[in-house]
N, C-alpha and C positions, 0 to 999 in steps of 0.2 A: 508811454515809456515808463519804463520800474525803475525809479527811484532808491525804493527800499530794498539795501542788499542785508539779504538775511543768513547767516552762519550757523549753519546744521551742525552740530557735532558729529564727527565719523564715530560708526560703530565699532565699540569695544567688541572682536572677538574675542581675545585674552590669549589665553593658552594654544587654540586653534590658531588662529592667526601668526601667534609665533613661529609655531610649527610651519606653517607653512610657509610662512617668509624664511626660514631657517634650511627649510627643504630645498624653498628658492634659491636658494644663496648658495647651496652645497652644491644643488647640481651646475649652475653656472659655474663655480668656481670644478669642479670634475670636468667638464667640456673643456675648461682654460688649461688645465693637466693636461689633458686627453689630445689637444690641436697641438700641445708641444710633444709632446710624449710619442705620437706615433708621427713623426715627422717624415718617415718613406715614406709613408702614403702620399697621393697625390694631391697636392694644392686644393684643387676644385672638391674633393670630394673631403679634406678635411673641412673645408669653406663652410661649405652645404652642413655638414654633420655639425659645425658651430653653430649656424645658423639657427639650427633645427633646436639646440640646445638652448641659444638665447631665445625662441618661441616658448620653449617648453615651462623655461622660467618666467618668463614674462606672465603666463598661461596663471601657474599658482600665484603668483602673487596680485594675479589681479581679481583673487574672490576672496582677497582678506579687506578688512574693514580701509588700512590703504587704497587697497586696490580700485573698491569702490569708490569712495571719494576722488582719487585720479581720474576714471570713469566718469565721475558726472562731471568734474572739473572742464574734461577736455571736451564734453558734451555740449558745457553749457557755455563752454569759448567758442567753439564751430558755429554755436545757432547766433552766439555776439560777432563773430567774423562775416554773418546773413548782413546785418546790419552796416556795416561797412559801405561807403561810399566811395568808389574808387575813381580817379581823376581818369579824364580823357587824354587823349594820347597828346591833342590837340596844348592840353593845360600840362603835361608832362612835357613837352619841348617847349614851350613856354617858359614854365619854371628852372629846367634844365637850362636855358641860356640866362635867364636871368642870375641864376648863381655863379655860369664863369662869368658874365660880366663883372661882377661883384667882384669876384676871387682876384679876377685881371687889374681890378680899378683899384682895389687894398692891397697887392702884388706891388705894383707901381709903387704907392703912396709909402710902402716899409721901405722899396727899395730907397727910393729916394730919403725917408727918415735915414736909414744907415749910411747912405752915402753924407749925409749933414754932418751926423754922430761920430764918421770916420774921418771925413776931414778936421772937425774941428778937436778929436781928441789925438787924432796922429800927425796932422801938420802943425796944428800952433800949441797943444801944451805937453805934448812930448817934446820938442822940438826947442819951446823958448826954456825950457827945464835945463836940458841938455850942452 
C-alpha cells in the first residue's frame, strides 16, 4: 500500500489554456441562449442539441492543464474505488437493523426525557407560579 501522497503541479498552459477554457465557457453559455432562444423547437431535440453542447465544452476544457489534472484525479479515485471493500448483503441487514434498533431505543429514551421535562416544567412550575 502507498503511503506517500505526492502533489504534481498541473501544468501551466498560460495563454492557451485560457483560451480554451474561455472558448469553453462561451460555447456553453451560447447553447444556454440558444435552448431558451429557440424555444418552438421541440423539447427532445433542444435536449439533445444541449446536450451535444455540454460534450462539446466538456471536450475543450479537458485538454487544458485543468483538464488534465481532473483527468488523472478521477483516474486515480476509480483505481482507489478497485480497493474498496464492500459489505455483504448478509452484514448490510445486519447493520441496517442494528441502527433502527438504536434509533427506536434513543426514540423511546427522548420521548420519555420530554415527557419528564413537560411535566415538570408545565405542571408544577408554571403552575405553583400562577
Amino acid at each position: 500500500m502507498n503511503t506517500k501522497v505526492e502533489q504534481q503541479p498541473t501544468p501551466d498552459g498560460g495563454g492557451a489554456d485560457i483560451a480554451k477554457l474561455t472558448l469553453a465557457f462561451v460555447v456553453l453559455v451560447a447553447g444556454i441562449f440558444a435552448f431558451y432562444y429557440f424555444d418552438q423547437i421541440n423539447g427532445a431535440v433542444r435536449g439533445v442539441a444541449m446536450l451535444g453542447v455540454v460534450v462539446i465544452a466538456l471536450a475543450l476544457a479537458a485538454f487544458t492543464g485543468v483538464g488534465r489534472a481532473a483527468r488523472s484525479f478521477l483516474s486515480e479515485s476509480q483505481f482507489e474505488l478497485r480497493k474498496v471493500v464492500w459489505p455483504t448483503k448478509q452484514e448490510t441487514v445486519q447493520t441496517t437493523i442494528a441502527v433502527g434498533i438504536v434509533v427506536v431505543i434513543l426514540s423511546i429514551i427522548l420521548w420519555i426525557i420530554d415527557m419528564i421535562l413537560g411535566w415538570a416544567i408545565l405542571d408544577h412550575l408554571l403552575r405553583s407560579n400562577g
